[in-house]
C-alpha positions in Angstrom: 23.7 -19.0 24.0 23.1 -17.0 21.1 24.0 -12.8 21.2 21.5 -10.6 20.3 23.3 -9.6 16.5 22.9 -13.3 16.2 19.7 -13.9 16.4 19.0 -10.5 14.6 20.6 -11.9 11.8 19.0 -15.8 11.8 15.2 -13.5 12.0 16.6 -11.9 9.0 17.2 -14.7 6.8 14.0 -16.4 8.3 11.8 -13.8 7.0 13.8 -13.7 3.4 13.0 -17.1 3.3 9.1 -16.3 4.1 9.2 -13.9 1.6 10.5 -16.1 -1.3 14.1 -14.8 -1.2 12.9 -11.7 -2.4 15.1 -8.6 -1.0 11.7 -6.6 -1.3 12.1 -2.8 -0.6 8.1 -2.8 0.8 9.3 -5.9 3.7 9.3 -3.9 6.9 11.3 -5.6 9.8 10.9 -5.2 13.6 13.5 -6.8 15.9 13.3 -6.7 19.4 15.5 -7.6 22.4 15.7 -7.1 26.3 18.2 -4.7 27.6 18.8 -4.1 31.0 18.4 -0.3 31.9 17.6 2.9 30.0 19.2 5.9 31.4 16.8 7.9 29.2 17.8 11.8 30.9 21.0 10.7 29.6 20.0 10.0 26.0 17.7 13.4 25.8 20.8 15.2 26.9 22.4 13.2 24.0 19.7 14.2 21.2 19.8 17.6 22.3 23.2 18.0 21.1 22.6 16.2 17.9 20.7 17.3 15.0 19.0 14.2 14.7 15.2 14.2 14.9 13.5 11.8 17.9 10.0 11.5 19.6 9.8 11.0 23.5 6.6 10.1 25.3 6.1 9.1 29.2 3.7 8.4 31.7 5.6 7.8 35.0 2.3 7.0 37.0 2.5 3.7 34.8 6.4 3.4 34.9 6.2 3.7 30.7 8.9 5.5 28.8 9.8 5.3 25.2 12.7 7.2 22.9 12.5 6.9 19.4 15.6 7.5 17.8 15.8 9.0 13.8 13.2 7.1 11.3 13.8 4.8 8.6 10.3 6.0 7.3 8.3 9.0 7.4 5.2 10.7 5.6 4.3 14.4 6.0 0.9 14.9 4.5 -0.4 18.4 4.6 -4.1 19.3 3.9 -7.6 18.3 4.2 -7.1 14.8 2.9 -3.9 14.7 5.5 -5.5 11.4 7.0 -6.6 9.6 4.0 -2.8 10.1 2.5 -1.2 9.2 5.8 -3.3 5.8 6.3 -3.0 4.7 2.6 0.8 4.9 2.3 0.9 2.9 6.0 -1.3 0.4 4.5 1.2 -0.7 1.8 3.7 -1.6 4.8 1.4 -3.3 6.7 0.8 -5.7 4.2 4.6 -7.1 4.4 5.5 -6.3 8.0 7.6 -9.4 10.1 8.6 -8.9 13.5 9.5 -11.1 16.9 7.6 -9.2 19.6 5.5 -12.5 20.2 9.1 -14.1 21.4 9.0 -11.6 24.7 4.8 -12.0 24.8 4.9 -8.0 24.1 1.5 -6.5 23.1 1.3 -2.4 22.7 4.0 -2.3 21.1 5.1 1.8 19.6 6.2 1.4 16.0 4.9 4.3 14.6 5.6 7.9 16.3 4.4 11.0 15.4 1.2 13.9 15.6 -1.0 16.1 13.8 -1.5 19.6 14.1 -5.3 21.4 15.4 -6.2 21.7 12.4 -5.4 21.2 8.6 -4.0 23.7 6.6 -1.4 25.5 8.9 1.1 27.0 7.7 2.1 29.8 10.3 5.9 30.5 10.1 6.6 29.4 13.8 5.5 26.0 12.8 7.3 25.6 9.9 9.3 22.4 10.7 6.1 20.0 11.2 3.6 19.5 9.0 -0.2 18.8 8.8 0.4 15.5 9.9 3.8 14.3 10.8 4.6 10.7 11.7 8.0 8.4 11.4 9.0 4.7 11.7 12.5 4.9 14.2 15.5 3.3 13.6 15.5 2.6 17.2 13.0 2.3 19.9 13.8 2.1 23.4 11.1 1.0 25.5 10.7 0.6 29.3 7.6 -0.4 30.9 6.2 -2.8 34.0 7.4 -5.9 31.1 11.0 -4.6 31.3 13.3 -3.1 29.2 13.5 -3.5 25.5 15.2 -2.2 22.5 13.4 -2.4 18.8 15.4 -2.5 16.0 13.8 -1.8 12.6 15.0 -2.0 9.3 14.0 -2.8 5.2 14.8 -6.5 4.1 16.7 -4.5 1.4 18.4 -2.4 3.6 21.8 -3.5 3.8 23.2 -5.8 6.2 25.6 -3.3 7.0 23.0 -0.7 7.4 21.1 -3.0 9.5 23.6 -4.1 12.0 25.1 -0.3 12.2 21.5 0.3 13.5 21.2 -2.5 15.7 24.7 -1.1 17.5 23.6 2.4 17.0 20.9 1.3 19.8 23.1 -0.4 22.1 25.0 2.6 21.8 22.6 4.9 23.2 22.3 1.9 26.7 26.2 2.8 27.4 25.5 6.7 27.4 25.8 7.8 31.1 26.2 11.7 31.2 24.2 14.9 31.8 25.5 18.1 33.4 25.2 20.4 36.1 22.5 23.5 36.5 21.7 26.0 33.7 21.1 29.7 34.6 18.4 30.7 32.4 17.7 34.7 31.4 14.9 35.4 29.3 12.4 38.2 29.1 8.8 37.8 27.4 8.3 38.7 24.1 5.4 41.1 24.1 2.9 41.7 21.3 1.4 44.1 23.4 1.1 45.2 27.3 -0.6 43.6 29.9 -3.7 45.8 29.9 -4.0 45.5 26.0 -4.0 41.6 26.3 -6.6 41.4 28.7 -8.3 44.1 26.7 -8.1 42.2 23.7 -8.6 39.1 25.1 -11.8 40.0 26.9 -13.3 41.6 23.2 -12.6 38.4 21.9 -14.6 36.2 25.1 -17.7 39.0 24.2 -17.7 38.2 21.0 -18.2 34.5 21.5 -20.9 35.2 23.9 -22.6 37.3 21.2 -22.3 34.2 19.0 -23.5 31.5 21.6 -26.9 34.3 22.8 -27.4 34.1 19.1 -27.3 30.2 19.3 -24.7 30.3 16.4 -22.7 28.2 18.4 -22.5 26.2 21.8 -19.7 26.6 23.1 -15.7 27.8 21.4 -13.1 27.2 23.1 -10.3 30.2 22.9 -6.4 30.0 23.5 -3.8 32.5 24.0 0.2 32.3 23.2 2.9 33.4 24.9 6.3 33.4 24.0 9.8 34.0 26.0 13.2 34.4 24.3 16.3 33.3 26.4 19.8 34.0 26.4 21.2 30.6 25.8 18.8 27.5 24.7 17.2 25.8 27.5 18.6 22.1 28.3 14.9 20.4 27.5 15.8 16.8 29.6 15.7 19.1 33.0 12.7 20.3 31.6 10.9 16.9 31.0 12.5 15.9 34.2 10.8 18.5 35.9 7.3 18.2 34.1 7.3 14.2 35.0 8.1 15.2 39.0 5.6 17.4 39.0 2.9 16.2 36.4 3.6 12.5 37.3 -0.1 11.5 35.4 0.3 13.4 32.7 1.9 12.0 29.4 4.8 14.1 28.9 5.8 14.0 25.6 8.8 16.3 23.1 8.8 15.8 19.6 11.9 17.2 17.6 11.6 17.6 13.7 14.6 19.9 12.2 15.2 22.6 14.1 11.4 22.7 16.7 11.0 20.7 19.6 7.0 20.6 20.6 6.6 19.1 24.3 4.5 19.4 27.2 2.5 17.3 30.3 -1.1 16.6 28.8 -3.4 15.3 31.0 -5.9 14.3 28.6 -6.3 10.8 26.3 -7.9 11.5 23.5 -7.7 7.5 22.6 -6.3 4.1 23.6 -6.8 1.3 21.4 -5.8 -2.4 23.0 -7.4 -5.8 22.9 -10.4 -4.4 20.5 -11.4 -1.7 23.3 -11.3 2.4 22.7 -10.7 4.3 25.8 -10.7 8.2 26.1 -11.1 11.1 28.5 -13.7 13.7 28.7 -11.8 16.5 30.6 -13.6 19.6 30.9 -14.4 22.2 33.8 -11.2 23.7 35.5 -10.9 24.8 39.6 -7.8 25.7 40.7 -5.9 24.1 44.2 -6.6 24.8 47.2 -4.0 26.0 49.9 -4.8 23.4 51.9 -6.8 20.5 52.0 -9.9 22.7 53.4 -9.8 24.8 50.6 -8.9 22.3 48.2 -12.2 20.3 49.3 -14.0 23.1 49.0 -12.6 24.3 45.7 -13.6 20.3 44.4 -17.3 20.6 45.9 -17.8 23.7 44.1 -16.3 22.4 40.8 -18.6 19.7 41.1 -21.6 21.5 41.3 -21.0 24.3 39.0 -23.9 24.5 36.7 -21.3 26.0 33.8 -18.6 23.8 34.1 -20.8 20.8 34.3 -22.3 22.0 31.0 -19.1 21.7 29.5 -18.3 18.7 30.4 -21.5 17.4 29.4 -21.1 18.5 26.1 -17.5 16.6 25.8 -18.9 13.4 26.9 -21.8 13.5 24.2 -19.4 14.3 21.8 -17.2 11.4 22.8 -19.9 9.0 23.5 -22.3 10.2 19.5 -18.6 9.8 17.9 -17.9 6.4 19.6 -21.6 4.9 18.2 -20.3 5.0 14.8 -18.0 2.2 15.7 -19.4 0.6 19.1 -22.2 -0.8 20.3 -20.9 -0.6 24.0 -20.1 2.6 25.3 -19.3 2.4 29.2 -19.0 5.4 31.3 -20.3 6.7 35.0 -22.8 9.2 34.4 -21.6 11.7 37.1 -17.9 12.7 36.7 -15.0 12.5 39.1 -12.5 15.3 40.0 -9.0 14.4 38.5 -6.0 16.6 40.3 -2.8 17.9 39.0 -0.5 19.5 41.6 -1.9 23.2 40.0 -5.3 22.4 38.8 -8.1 20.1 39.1 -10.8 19.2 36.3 -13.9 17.5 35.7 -13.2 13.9 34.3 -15.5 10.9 33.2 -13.2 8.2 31.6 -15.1 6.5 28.6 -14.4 3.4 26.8 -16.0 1.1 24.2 -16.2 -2.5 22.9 -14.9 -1.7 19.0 -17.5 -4.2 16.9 -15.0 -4.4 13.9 -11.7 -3.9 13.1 -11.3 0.3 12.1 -8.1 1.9 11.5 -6.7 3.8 13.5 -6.6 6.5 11.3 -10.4 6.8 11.2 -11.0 6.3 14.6 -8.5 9.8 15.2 -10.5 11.5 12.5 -14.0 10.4 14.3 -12.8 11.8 17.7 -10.7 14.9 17.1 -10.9 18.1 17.7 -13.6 17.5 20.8 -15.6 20.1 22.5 -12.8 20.4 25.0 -10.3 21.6 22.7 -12.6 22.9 19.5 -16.0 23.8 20.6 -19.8 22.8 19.6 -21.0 22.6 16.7 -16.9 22.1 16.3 -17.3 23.1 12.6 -18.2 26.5 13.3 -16.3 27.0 16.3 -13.1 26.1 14.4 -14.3 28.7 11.6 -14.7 31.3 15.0 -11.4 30.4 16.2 -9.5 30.7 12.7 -11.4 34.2 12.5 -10.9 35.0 17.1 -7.3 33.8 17.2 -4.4 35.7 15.9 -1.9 32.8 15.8 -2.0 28.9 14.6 -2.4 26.7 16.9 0.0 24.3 14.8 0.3 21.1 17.2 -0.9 22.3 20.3 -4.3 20.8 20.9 -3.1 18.5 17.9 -2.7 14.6 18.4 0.7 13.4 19.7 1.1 9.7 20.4 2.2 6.4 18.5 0.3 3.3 17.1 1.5 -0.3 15.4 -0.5 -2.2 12.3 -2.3 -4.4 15.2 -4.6 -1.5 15.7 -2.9 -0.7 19.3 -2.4 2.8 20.0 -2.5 5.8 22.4 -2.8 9.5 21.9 -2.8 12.5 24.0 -4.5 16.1 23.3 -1.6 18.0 23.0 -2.2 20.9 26.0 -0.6 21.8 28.3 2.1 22.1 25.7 4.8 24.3 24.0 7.1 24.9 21.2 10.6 26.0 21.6 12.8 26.5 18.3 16.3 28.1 19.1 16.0 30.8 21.9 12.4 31.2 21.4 9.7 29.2 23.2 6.0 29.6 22.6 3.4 27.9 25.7 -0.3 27.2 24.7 -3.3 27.4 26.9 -7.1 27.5 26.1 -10.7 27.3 27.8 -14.1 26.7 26.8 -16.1 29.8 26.7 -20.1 29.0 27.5 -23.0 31.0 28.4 -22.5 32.5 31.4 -18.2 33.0 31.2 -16.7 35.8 32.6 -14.0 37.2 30.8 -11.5 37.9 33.2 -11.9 34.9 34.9 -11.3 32.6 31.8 -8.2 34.2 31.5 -7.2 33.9 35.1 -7.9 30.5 33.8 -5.6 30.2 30.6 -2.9 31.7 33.4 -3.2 28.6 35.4 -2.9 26.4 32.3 0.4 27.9 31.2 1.7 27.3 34.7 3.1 23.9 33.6 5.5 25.2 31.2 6.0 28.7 32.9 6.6 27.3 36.1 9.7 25.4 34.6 11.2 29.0 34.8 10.2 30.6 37.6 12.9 30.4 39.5 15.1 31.5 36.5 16.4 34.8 35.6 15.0 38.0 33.5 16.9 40.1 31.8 15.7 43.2 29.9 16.8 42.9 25.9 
């Protein structure tokens, strides 16, 4: 029976052959081959000692993990036109791409990796390491899913064969690592811009002056974020800290994206797409109740969620957002028209999962651009709310409620909303949280809400130590 190298090396020549014996720098090469286990703790606690960049995504729920492992390709695009750039350059490796997947009947297969930021444009210091829209072809992908376990290899025809088969072990490499460590004793202290009153303070001028905007029907809703950042001692070990988040946020996708020196992860519960057998699916998640104590309260908490004129609004307004931007590509748009409750262990939302029947082939690239920002994360109109929030906010937003996901060239893809989220770089880490501010908000109670919404990364330091600087 043939190794793995082997047959790595008879695809190669097959697809030289295919390609007229031309070692053509544009032929992009995707090999694949089943493994046995991925210890992938292990391999973060690996990567975080390396300066190597990597992209890790997970939805335990749906026993899926994938780590993607330096890039033989990458295109940073910054700007405006940050799309249009991204998805011509792709293009031009589309058109010469051979791989094996077909041999293992996989289908959703991650080749590309990657996100883009809120907004265009960005170019706040603390997100200095990503751009506009940042998004890489691995040397190595490690997959594990309900199929099995499965390492890509992908390389240039050109590359050479040295190169390619330094790669290939590379991978294997990472299967034999078997090592984390003990606890870590975290001290940090919160970096503070200003006091607690002043925050609220501030924060509630800001929630009046979007209420000024939406009684004067300038807008419909805007949805407003805060930042907070803590500085610690030593650097936090992130693999406890995804460990953590996929115990506790077990639906969620949890996601970390290094690029130089910046690691941007979280536990989003919201799809903003999934594109698979010529179907579109996406979440409108809007309208936010905290747990209850109990079950009593926790019922009662749900009933009350669900009948909250307000919170219904806004979710209203996400769905027709989702559903007007989905008719520019579908004529069959499926969704109940009452929405669920969906429950995290801290927080529970509105939620009416949406999908449609894609009546041509689009790119993937236009189909992001159709559906992001939403109302949930932008506002309505979300032109002028994102002109409010440039003006209301005193920081970027950078990647959080950006895209983070991956996608191939068979127009198969899934993305999160990147909440629930944060960026650490060094010492310093920076959490994210916003809320949708309609008629009828209270100010201190949308930021009782952001407070809940940072839990998910705050809570991975709770039972750490301060320490005054």
């Amino acid at each position: 029976m043939r190794t793995h190298k082997e047959k790595l090396l008879i695809f190669r020549d097959d697809v030289i052959n295919k390609t007229s014996g031309e070692v053509n720098e544009s032929v992009l090469v995707s090999f694949v081959s089943r493994v046995d286990s991925i210890n992938f703790d292990s391999i973060l606690y690996l990567y975080q000692n390396k300066n190597n960049n990597y992209f890790y995504w997970s939805i335990p729920a749906e026993n899926t993990s994938i780590f993607c492992a330096d890039s033989i390709f990458s295109i940073s695009e910054n700007g405006q036109k940050r799309t249009e750039k991204t998805e011509e350059k792709f293009k031009k490796l589309q058109k010469n791409f051979h791989n094996n997947w077909a041999e293992y009947n996989l289908t959703s297969v991650p080749l590309i990796v990657g996100g883009m930021k809120f907004s265009a444009d960005d170019k706040n210091e603390i997100w200095r390491d990503y751009a506009d829209s940042e998004w890489r072809i691995p040397k190595n992908i490690l997959i594990s899913n309900n199929d099995g376990n499965f390492l890509l290899t992908n390389f240039f025809i050109s590359d050479s064969l040295e190169d390619i088969l330094n790669s290939f072990q590379l991978g294997y490499e990472l299967l034999t690592y078997n090592k984390t460590n003990g606890e870590q004793e975290l001290k940090f202290y919160k970096v503070e811009e200003e006091s607690p009153e002043n925050e609220k303070e501030s924060w509630t001028e800001k929630v009046k002056s979007a209420l000024n905007k939406i009684s004067k029907n300038e807008i419909q809703k805007i949805v407003l974020s805060r930042k907070v950042q803590l500085r610690f001692e030593s650097v936090p070990k992130l693999y406890k800290l995804l460990s953590k988040l996929s115990k506790d946020f077990p639906k969620c996708y949890i996601f970390a994206f290094k690029n130089n020196d910046s690691v941007f992860f979280g536990a989003s519960p919201e799809k903003l797409a999934k594109i698979s057998n010529g179907w579109i699916e996406a979440d409108a998640l809007a309208g936010s109740f905290p747990r209850g104590k109990d079950d009593a309260e926790d019922k009662k908490f749900e009933e009350e969620l669900l009948n909250s004129k307000k919170n219904l609004a806004e979710q209203r307004a996400v769905v027709e957002f989702i559903e007007d931007s989905f008719k520019d590509f579908s004529d069959k748009i499926i969704y109940d028209q009452n929405p669920i409750i969906r429950k995290l262990s801290n927080i529970q939302h509105l939620w009416t999962p949406i999908k449609a029947k894609l009546n041509k082939e689009y790119t993937i690239f236009h189909l992001l651009k159709s559906i992001h920002p939403t109302p949930a994360i932008c506002g309505a109109p979300w032109s002028i709310a994102l002109s409010n929030i440039k003006q209301l906010e005193n920081f970027e937003r950078g990647l959080f409620a950006g895209i983070t996901g991956w996608f191939n060239f068979d127009n198969e893809g899934e993305f999160a909303v990147s909440i629930r989220s944060a960026l650490l770089n060094g010492k310093d880490l920076y959490a994210f949280a916003g809320c949708g501010i309609v008629e009828g908000s209270d100010p201190i109670l949308e930021f009782e809400e952001t407070e809940l919404k940072l839990k998910p990364i705050l809570s991975l330091f709770e039972n750490e130590k301060a320490y005054q600087p």
